[in-house]
C-alpha positions, 0 to 999 in steps of 0.5 A, spaced: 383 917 543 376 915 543 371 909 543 367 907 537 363 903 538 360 898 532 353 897 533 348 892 529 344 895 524 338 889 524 337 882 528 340 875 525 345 871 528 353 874 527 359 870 523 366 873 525 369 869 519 366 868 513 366 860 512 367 855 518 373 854 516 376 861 515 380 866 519 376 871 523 375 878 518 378 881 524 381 880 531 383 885 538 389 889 536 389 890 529 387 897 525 382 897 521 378 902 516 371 905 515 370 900 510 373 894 513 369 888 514 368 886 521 363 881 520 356 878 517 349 878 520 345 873 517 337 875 517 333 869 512 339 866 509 341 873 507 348 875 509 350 881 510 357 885 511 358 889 518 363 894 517 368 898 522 366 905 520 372 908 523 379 908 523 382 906 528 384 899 533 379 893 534 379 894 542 374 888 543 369 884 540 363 883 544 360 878 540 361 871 539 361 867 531 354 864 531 350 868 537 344 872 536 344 879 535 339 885 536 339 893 532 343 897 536 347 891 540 355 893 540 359 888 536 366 891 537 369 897 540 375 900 535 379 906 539 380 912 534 384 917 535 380 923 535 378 926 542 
């Protein structure tokens, strides 16, 4: 197994979840897709969807619902079974 880690691809503020009052797109443990949606990164009132990129297991999310974030910030690391 191998890590993948899930970077930011601009700045903005990131949402685990797509409304206040909804479940987290994804959490620690389970499996996810390439074309999974892991969260959503607000740049002027524009959201737009992070994806996993990868097959694989959510290991860790590094960010918390409502911080900031820069390009290149690690969002989540997924554990993949390529070498």
């Amino acid at each position: 197994m191998s890590d993948f880690e899930v970077v930011s691809p601009l700045p903005g503020v990131f949402y685990r979840q797509p409304s206040p009052d909804a479940k987290p797109f994804v959490e620690p443990g389970q499996v996810v897709s390439a074309d999974t949606v892991i969260g959503l990164i607000e740049v002027m009132k524009q959201f737009s969807e992070v994806f996993a990129e990868v097959e694989g297991t959510i290991a860790e999310i590094t960010i918390q619902n409502g911080d900031a974030i820069e390009p290149g910030q690690t969002i989540a690391i997924i554990k993949t079974d390529n070498a």
